[in-house]
mmCIF file of the C-alpha atoms, coordinates in Angstrom:
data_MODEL
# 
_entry.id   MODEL 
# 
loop_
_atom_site.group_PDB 
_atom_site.id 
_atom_site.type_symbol 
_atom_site.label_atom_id 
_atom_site.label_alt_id 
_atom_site.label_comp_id 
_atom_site.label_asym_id 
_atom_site.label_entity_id 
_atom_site.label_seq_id 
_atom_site.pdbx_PDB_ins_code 
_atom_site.Cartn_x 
_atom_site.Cartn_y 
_atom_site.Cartn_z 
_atom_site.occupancy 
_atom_site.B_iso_or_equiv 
_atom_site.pdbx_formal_charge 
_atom_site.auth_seq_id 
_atom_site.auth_comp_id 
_atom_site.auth_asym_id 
_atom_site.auth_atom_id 
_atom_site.pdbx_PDB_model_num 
ATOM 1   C CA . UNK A 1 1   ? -15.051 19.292  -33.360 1.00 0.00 ? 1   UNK A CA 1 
ATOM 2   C CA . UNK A 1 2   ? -14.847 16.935  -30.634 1.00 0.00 ? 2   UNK A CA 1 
ATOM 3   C CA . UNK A 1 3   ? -13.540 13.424  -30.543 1.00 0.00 ? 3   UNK A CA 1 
ATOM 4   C CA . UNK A 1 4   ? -17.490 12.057  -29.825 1.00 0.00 ? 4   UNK A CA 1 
ATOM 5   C CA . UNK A 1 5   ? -18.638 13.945  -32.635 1.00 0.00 ? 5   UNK A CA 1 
ATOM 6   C CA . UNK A 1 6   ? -16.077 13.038  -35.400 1.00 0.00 ? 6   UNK A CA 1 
ATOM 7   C CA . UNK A 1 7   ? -16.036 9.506   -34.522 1.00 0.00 ? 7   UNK A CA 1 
ATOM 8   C CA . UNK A 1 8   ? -19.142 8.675   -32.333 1.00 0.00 ? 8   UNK A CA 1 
ATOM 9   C CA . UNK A 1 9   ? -16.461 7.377   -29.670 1.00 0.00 ? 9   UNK A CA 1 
ATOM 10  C CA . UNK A 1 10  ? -17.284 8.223   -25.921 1.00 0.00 ? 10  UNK A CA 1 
ATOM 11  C CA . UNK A 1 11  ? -14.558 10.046  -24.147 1.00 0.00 ? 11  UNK A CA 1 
ATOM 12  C CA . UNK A 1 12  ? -13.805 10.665  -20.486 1.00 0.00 ? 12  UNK A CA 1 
ATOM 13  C CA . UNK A 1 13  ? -11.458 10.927  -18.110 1.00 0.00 ? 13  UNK A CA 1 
ATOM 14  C CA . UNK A 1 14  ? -11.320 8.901   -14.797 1.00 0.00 ? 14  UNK A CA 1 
ATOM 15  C CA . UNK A 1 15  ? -8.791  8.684   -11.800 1.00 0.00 ? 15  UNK A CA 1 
ATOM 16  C CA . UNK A 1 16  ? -7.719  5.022   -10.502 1.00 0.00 ? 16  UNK A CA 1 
ATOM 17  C CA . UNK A 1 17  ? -5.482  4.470   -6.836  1.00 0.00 ? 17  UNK A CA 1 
ATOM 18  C CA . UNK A 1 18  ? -3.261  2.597   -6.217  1.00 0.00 ? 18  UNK A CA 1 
ATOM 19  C CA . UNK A 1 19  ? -3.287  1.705   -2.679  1.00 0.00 ? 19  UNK A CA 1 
ATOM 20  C CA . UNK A 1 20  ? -0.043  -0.080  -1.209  1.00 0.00 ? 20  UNK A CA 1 
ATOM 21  C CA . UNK A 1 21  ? 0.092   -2.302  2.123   1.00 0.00 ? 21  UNK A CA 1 
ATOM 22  C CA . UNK A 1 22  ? 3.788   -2.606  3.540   1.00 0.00 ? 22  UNK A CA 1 
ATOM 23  C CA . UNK A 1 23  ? 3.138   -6.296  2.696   1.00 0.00 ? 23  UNK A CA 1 
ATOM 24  C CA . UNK A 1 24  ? 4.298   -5.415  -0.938  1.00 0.00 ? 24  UNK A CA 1 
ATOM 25  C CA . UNK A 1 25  ? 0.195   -5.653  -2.195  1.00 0.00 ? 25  UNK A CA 1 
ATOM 26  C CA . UNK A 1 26  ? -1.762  -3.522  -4.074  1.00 0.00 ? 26  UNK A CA 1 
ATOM 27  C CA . UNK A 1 27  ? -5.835  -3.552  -3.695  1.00 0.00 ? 27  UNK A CA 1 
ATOM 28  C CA . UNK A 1 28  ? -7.288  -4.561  -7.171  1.00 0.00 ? 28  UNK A CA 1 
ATOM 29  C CA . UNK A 1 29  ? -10.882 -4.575  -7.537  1.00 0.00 ? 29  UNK A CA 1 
ATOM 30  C CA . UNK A 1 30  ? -12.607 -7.111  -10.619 1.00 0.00 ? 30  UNK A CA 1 
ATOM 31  C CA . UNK A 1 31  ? -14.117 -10.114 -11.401 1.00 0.00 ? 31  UNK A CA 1 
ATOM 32  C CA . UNK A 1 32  ? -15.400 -11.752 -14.385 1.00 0.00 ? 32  UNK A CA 1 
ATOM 33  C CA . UNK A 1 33  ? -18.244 -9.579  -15.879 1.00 0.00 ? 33  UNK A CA 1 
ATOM 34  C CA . UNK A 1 34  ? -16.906 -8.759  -19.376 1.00 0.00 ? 34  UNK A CA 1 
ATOM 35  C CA . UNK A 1 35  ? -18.262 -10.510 -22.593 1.00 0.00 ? 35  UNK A CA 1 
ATOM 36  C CA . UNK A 1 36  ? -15.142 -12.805 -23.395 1.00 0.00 ? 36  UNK A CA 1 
ATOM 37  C CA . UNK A 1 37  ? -15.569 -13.915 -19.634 1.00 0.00 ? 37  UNK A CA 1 
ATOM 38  C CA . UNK A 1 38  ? -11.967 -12.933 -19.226 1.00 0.00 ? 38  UNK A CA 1 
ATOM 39  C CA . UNK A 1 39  ? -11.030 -12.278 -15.092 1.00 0.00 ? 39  UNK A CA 1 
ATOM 40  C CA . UNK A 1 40  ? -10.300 -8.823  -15.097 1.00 0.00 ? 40  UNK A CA 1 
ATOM 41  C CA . UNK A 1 41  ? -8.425  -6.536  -12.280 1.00 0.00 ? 41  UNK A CA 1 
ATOM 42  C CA . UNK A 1 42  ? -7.922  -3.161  -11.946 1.00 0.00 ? 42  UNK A CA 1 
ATOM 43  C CA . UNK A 1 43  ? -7.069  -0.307  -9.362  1.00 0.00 ? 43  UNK A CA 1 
ATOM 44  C CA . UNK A 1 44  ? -10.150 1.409   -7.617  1.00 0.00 ? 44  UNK A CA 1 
ATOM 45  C CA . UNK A 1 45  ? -11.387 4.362   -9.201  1.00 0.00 ? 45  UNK A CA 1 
ATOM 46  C CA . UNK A 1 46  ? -14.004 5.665   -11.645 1.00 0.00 ? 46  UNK A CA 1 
ATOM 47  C CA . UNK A 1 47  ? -14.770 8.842   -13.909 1.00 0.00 ? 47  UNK A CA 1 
ATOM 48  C CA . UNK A 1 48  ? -14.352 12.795  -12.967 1.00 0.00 ? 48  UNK A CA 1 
ATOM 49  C CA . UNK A 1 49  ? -17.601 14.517  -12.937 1.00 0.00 ? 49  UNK A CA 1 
ATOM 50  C CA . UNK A 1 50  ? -17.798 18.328  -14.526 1.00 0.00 ? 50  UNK A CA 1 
ATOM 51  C CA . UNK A 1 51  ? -16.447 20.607  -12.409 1.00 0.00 ? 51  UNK A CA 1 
ATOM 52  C CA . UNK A 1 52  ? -14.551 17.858  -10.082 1.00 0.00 ? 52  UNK A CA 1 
ATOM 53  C CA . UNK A 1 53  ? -10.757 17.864  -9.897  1.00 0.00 ? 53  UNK A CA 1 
ATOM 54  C CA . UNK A 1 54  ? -9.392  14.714  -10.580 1.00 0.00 ? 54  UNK A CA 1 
ATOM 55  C CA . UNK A 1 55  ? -7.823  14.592  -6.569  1.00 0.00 ? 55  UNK A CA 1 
ATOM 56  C CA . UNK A 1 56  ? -11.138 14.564  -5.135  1.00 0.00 ? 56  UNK A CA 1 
ATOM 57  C CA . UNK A 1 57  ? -12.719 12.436  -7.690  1.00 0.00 ? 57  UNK A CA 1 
ATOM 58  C CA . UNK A 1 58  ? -9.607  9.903   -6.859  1.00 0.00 ? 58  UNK A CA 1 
ATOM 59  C CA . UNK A 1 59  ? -10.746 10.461  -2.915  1.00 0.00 ? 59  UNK A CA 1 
ATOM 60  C CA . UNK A 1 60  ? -14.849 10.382  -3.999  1.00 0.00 ? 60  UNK A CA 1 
ATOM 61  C CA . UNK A 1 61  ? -14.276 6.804   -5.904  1.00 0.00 ? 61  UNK A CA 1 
ATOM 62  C CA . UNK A 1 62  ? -11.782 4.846   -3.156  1.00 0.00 ? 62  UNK A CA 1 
ATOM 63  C CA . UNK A 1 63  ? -14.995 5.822   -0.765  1.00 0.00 ? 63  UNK A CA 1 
ATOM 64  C CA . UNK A 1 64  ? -17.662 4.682   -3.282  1.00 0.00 ? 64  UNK A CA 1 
ATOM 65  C CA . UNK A 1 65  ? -15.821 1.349   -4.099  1.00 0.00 ? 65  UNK A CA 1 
ATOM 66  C CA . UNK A 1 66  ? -13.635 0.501   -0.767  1.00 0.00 ? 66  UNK A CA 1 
ATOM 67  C CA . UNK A 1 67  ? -15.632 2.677   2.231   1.00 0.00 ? 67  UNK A CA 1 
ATOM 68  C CA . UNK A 1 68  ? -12.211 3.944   2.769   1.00 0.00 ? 68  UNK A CA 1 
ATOM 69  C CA . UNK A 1 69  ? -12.135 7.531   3.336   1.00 0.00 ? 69  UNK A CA 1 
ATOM 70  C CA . UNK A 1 70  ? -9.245  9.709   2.469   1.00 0.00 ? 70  UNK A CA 1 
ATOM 71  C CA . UNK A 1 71  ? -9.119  13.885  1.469   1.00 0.00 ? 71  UNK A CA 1 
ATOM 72  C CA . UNK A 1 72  ? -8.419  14.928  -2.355  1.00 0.00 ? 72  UNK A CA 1 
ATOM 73  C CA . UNK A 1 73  ? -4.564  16.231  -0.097  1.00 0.00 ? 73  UNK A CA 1 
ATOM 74  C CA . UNK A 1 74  ? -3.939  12.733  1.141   1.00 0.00 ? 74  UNK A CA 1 
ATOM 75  C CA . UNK A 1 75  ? -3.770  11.417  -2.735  1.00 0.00 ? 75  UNK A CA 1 
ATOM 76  C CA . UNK A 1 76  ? -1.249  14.358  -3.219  1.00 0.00 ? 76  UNK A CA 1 
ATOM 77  C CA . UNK A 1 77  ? -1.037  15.062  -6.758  1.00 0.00 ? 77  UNK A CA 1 
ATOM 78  C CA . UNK A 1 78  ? -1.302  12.007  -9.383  1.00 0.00 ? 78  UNK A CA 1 
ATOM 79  C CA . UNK A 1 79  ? 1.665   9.623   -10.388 1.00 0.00 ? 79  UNK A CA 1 
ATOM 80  C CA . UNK A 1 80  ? 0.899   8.032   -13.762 1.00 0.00 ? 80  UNK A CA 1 
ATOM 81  C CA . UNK A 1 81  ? -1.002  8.342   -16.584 1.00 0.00 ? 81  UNK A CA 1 
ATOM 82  C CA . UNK A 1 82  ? -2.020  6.291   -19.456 1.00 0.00 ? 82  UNK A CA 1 
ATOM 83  C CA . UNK A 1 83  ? -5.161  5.542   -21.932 1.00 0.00 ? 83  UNK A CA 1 
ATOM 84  C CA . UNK A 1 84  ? -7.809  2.684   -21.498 1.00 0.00 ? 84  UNK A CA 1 
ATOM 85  C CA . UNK A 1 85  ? -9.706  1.834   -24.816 1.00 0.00 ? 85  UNK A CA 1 
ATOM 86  C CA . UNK A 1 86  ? -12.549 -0.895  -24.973 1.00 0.00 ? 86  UNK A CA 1 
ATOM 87  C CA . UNK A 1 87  ? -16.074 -1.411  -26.483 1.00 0.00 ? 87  UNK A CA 1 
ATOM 88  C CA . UNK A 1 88  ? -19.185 -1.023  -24.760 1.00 0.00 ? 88  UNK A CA 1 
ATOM 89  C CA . UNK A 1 89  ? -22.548 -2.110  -26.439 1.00 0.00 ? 89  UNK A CA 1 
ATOM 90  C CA . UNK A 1 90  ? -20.758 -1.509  -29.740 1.00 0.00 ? 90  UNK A CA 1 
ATOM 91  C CA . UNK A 1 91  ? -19.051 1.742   -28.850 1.00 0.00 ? 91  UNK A CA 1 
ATOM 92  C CA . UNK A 1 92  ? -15.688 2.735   -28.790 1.00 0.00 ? 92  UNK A CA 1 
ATOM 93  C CA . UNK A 1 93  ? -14.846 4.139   -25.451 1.00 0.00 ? 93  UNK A CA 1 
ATOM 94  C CA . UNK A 1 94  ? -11.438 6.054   -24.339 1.00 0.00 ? 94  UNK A CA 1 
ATOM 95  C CA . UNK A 1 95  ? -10.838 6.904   -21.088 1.00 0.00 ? 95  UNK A CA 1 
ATOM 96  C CA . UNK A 1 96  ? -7.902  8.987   -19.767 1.00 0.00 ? 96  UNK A CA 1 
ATOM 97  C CA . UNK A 1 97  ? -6.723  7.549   -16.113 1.00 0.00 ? 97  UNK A CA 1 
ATOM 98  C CA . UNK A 1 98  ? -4.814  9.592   -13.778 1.00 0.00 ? 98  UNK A CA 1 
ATOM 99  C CA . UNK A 1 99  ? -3.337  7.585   -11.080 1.00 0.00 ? 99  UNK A CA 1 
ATOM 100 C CA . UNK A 1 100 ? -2.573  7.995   -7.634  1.00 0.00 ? 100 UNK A CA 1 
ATOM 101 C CA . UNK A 1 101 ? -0.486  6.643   -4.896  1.00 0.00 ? 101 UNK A CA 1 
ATOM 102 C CA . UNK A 1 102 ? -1.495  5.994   -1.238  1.00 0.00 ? 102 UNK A CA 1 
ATOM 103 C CA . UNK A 1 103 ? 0.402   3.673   1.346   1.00 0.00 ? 103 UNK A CA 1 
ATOM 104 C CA . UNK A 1 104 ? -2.325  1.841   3.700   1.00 0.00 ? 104 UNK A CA 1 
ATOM 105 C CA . UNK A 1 105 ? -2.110  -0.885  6.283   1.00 0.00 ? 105 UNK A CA 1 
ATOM 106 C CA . UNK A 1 106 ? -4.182  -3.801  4.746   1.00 0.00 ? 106 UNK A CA 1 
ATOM 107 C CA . UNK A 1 107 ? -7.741  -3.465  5.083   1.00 0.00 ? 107 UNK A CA 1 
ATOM 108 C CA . UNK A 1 108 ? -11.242 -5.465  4.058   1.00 0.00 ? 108 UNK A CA 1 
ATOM 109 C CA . UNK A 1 109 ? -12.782 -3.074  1.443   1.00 0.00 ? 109 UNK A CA 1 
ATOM 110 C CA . UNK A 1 110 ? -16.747 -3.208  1.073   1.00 0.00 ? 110 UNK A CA 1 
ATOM 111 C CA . UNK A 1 111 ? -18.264 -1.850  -1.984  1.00 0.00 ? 111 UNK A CA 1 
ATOM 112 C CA . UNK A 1 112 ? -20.938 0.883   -1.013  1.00 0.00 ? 112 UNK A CA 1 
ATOM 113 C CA . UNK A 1 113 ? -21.525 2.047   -5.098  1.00 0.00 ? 113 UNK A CA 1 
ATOM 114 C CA . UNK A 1 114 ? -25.234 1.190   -5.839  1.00 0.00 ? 114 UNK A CA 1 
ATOM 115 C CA . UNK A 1 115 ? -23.966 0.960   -9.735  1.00 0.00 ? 115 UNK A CA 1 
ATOM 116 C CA . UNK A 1 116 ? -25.301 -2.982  -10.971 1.00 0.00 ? 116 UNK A CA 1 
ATOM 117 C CA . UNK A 1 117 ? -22.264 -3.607  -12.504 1.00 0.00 ? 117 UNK A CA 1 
ATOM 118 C CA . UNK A 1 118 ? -20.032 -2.885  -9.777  1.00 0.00 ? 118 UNK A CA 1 
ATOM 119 C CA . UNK A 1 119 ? -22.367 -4.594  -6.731  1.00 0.00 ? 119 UNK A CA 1 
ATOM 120 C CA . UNK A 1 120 ? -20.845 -7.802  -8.506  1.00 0.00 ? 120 UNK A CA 1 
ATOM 121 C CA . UNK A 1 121 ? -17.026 -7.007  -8.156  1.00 0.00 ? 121 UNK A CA 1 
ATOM 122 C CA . UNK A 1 122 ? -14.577 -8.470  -5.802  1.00 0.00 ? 122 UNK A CA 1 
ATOM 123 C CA . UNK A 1 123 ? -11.613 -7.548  -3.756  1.00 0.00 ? 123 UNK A CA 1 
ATOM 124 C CA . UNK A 1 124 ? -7.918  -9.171  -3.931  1.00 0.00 ? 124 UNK A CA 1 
ATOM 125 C CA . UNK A 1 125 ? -4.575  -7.645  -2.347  1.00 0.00 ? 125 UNK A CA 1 
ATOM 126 C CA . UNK A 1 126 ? -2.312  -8.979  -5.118  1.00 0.00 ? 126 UNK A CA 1 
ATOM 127 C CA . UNK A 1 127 ? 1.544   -9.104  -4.673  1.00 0.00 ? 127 UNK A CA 1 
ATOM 128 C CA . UNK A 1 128 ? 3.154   -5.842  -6.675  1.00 0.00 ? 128 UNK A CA 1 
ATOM 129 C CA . UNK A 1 129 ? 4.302   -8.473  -9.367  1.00 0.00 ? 129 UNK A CA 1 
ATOM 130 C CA . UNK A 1 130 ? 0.761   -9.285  -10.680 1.00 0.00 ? 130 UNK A CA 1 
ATOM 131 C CA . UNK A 1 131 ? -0.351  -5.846  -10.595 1.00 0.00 ? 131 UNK A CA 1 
ATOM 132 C CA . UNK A 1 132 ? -2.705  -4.612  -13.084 1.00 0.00 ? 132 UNK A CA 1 
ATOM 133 C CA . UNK A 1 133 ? -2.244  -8.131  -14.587 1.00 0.00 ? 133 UNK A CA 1 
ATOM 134 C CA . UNK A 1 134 ? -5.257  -10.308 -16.072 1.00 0.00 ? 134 UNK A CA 1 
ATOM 135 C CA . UNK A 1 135 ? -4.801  -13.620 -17.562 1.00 0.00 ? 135 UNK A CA 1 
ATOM 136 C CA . UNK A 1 136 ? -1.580  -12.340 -19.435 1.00 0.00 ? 136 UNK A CA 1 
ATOM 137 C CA . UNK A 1 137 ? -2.921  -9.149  -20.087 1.00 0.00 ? 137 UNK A CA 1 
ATOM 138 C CA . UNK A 1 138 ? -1.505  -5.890  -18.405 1.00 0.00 ? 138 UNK A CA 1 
ATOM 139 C CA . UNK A 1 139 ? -3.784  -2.900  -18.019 1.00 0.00 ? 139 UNK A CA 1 
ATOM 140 C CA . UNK A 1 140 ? -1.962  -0.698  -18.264 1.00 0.00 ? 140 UNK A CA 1 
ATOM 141 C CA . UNK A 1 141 ? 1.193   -2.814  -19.490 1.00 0.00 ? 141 UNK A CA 1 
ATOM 142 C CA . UNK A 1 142 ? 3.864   -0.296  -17.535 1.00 0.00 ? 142 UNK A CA 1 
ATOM 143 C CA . UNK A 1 143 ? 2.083   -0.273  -14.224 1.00 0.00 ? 143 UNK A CA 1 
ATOM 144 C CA . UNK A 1 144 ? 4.032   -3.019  -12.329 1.00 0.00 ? 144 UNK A CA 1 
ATOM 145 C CA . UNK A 1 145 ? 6.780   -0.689  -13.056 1.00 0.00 ? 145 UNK A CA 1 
ATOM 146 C CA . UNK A 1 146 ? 5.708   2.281   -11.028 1.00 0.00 ? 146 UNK A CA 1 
ATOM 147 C CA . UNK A 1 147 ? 4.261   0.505   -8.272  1.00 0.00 ? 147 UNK A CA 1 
ATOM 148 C CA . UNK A 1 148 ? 7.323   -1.011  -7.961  1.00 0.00 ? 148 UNK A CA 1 
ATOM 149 C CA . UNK A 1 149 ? 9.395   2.639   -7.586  1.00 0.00 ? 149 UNK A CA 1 
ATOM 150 C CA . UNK A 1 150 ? 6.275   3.563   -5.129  1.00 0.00 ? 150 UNK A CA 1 
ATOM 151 C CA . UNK A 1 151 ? 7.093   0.586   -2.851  1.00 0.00 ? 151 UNK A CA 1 
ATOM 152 C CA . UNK A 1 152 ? 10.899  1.419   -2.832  1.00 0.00 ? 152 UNK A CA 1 
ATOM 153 C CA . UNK A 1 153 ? 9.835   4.724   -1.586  1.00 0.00 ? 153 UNK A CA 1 
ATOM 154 C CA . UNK A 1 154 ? 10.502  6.939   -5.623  1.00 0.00 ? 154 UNK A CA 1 
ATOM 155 C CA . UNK A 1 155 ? 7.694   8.690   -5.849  1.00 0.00 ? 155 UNK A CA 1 
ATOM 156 C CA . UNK A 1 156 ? 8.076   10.128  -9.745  1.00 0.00 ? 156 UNK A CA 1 
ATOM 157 C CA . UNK A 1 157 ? 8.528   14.082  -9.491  1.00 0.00 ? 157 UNK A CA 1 
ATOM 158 C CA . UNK A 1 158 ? 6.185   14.202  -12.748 1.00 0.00 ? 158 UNK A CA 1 
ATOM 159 C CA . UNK A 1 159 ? 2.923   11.512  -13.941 1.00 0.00 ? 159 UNK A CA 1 
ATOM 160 C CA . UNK A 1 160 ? 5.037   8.642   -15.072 1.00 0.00 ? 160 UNK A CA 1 
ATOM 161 C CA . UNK A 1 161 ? 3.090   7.672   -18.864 1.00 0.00 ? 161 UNK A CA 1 
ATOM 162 C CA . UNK A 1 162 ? 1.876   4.245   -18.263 1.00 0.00 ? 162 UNK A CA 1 
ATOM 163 C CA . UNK A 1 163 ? 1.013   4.362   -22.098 1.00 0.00 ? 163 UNK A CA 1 
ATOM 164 C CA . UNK A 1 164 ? -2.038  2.719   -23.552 1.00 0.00 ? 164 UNK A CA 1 
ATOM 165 C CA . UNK A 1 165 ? -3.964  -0.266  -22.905 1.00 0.00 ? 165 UNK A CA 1 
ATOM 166 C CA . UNK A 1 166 ? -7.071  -1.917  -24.379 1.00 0.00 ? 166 UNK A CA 1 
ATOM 167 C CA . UNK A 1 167 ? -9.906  -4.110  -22.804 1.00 0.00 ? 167 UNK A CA 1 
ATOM 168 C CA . UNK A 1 168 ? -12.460 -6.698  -23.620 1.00 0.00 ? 168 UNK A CA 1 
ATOM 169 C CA . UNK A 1 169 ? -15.766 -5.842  -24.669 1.00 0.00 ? 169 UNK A CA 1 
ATOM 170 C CA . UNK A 1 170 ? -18.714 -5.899  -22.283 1.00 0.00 ? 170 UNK A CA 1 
ATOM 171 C CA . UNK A 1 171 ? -22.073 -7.150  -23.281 1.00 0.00 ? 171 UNK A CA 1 
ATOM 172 C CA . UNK A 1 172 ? -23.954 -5.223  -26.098 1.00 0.00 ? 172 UNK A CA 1 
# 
């Protein structure tokens, strides 16, 4: 039995990157479209489709929602992982996020996704202290921590767990 059919929850798993500039930012993508009209940010990235591996679904996304270009071997294998829960029109949703790591020079991302809900976000480079923070929320709480080794050049030899985080619910 899966977890959809014992609970009715959706379940999937999705890839987010974390893209460094050797000013000590990290690109955040968000904006203020959930239901408690709570400022989210959050790393690039989206879902896995069947069949994809999560490398090139990492490389696929930072296209869709930057125009930057990279190969599925430029993300390397991923560097943390953790669990994002949240409701959407009444439904539990889990994700599983694999992140990756890729040092850039500072660019002006353009979103090229023709998804509604993501023509609306916006771009910030945010110093490595606020990242993954939103209004005193962390998603996922232990990701300042590994960007931080990243910047200081310790790439983690295994996924680093990033544990879980939860999110406000968009509009029903």
């Amino acid at each position: 039995m899966s977890i959809e059919s014992a609970t009715g929850a959706g379940f999937r798993v999705s890839t987010r990157v974390i893209l460094t500039a050797p000013d000590g930012t990290v690109l955040h993508v968000g904006g203020d479209r959930c239901r408690e009209g709570v400022e989210r940010w959050f790393t690039p990235g989206g879902g896995v489709e069947d069949g994809e591996a999560p490398a090139a679904a990492a490389a696929r996304e930072l296209y869709e929602e930057t125009a930057l270009r990279v190969s599925a071997e430029a993300l390397g294998e991923p560097v943390g992982h953790g669990t994002y829960v949240w409701f959407l029109r009444g439904r539990l949703m889990v994700q599983q996020n694999w992140y990756f790591h890729l040092p850039v020079e500072r660019f002006a991302p353009r979103m090229l996704s023709d998804i509604d809900y993501e023509k609306h976000l916006t771009f910030r480079w945010l110093p490595v202290e606020e990242c993954g923070s939103t209004d005193g929320m962390l998603d996922p709480w232990r990701l300042v921590e590994l960007v931080k080794r990243l910047r200081d050049g310790d790439r983690p030899a295994e996924p680093v767990d990033l544990g879980g985080s939860y999110g406000p619910r968009f509009g029903d």
